[in-house]
N, C-alpha and C positions, 0 to 999 in steps of 0.2 A: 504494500500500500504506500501509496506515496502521495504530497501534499500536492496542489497547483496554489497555494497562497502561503503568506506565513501563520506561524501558529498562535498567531492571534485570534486568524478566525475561527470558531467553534461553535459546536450546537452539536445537534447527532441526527444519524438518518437510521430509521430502523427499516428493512430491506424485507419487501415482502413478495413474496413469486408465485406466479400464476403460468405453470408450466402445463399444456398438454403431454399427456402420458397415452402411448399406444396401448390394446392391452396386448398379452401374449396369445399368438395362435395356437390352432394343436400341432401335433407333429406330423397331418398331412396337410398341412395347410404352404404354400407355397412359400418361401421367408420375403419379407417385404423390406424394402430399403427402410432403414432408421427414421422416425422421424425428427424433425431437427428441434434441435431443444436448447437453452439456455441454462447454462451454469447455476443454480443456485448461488448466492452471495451469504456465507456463512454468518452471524452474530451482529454487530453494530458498528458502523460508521460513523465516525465525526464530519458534521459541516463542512467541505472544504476541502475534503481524501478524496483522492483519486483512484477508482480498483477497475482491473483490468476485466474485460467480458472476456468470457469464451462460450463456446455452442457444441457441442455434439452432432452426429447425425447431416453434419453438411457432406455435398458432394466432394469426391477428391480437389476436383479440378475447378471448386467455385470459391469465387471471392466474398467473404462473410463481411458485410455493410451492418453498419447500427444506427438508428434513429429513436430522439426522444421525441414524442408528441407535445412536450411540456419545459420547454426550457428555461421558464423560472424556475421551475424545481429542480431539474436536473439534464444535464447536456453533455451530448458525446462528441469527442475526438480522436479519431480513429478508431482502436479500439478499447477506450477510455470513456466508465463513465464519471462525470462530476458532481455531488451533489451540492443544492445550492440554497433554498429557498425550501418554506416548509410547505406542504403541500404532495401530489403525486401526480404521478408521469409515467406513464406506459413507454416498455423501450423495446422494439421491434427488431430484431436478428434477420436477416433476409439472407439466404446463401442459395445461388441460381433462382428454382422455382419456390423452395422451402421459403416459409416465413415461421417465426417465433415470439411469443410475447413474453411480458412479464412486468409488474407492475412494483416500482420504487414509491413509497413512500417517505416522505421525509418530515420528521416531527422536530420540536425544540426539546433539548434535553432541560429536564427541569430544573436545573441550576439557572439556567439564567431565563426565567419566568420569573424576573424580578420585579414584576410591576404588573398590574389589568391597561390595557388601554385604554384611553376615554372613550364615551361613545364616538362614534364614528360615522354614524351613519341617519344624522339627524341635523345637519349645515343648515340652519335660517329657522331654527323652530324658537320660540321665547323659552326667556325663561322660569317661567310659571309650567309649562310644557317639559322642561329637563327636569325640574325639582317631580313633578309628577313619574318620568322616567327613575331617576335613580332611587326615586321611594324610601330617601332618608332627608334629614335636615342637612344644610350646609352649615359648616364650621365658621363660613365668612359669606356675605351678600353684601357688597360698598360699590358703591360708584365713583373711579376716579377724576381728577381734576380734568383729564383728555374727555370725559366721557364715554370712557368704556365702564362696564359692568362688569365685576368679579363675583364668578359663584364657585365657592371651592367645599372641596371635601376631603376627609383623612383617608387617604390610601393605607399606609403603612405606620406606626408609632412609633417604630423601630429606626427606623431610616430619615423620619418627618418626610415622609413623601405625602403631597397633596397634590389632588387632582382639579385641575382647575379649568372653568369654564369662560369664554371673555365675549362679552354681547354687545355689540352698538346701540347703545342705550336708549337712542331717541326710537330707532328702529324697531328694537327689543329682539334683534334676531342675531343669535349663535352666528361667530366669524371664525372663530380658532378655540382652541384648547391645549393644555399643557400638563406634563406633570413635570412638577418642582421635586426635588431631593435636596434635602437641607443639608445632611449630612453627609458629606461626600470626603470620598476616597479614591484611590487612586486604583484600588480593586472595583469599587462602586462603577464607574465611570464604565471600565472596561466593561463589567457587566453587561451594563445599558446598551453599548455600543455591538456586543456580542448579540442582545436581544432585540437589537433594531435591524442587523445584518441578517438573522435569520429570518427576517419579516419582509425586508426591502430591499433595493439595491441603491448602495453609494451612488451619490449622484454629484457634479460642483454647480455650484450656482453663479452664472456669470456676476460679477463684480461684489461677489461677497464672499470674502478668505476667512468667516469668524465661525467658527465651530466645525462640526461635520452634519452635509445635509443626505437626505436618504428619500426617495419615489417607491411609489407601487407598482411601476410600469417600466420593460425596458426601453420603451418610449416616450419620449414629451407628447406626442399627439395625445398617445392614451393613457395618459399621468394623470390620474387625478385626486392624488395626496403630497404632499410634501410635507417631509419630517425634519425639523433641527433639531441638532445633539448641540447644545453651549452649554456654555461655562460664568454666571456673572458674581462680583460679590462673594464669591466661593459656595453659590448654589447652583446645582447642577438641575437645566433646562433641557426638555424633550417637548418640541411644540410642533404639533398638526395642525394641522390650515387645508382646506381646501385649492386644490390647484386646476386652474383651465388655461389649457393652451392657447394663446388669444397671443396677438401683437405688442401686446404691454406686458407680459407676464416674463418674470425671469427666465434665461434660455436654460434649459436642464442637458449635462453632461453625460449623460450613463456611462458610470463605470466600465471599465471590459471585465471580460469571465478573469477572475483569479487577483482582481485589483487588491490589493492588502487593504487592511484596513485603516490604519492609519498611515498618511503620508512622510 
């Protein structure tokens, strides 16, 4: 097994295979060329390992190609696959006529599940409508002197992690959200960064060099999250924003396969 990044990046893939099996004929039955099948992939994977495919059952004299249907999740190179992203991916062996499948899944290893996301999936609702959703009190609801609205809540007590919500106040409609970490570390951080990598892909953001940011998409057309990792005050910042590709919007970088993590 070997790496295509440094060993910064981590998370785990658990590798689950979906092999057809011929059964056995009788003994007058004519013997039938093998059919082609895919190596099982033994135990557990780190984020970011590289392990080699092999197949069975192909022809002498044919060339064995591999293809993932899913290459946020996981993507081949010759005969390499990578995994990348949680989620799963079918990866398809083809040698001549034969084909073969088998399905990767790739999860977060529970170490660095150091945080719940904020909701995600509610941009423009008020905030009478969130407090309704998260179905507890907030720890804090103020309005700043800019006119935004803070509605926060305690994530962790451990950490001081608060999860915090910021509304255009005249508006009353959800822009962004964040989670704060008070208590930060230089393990803390890396964490964070391990558990935004297994979610998203590094991304730079033209004319802004302050933190690390990170997308839901390997494209800007179909980007439409944008994640900062900062640093302010010695509080460590993770803030989602909605993102549309539009003429005014920052131009997004995507990382290439194997980008390290930190620069």
């Amino acid at each position: 097994m070997k790496k295509f990044t440094n060993a910064l990046m981590l998370g785990a893939i658990s590798i689950a295979t979906v092999v057809a099996m011929s059964s056995c004929g009788g003994t007058n039955e004519p013997t039938k060329d093998p059919e082609l099948t895919i190596t099982p992939i033994e135990g557990e994977l780190h984020y970011a390992d590289a392990v080699a495919l092999t197949v069975t059952g192909a022809p002498a004299d044919a060339e064995v190609t591999y293809e993932s249907n899913n290459e946020w999740v996981a993507f081949i190179e010759g005969d390499s696959l990578f995994a990348w992203h949680i989620g799963e991916a079918v990866i398809t062996a083809t040698a001549g006529d034969k084909k073969a499948t088998y399905t990767v899944k790739v999860t977060a290893n529970p170490e660095y599940n150091v945080a719940t996301e904020p909701k995600l999936d509610c941009w423009g609702i008020s905030a009478a409508e969130l407090k309704t959703k998260m179905g507890t009190d907030p720890i804090q609801d103020q309005v700043s002197k800019e006119g935004i609205r803070y509605v926060s809540y305690t994530q962790n007590k451990e950490t001081a992690t608060y999860e915090t919500y910021m509304f255009e106040n005249e508006a009353d409609k959800l822009v962004s959200c964040y989670l704060q970490v008070q208590k930060v570390s230089e393990d803390i951080v890396k964490k964070y960064a391990y558990f935004l990598s297994e979610r998203y892909i590094r991304v730079t953001v033209q004319g802004d060099e302050k933190g690390i940011y990170y997308a839901n998409s390997l494209k800007s057309e179909t980007t439409t999250l944008l994640i900062h990792l900062y640093s302010s005050n010695g509080v460590l910042f993770i803030q989602y924003q909605p993102y549309s590709h539009q003429s005014n919007a920052p131009a997004l970088k995507p990382a290439k396969k194997g980008m390290p993590l930190f620069l």
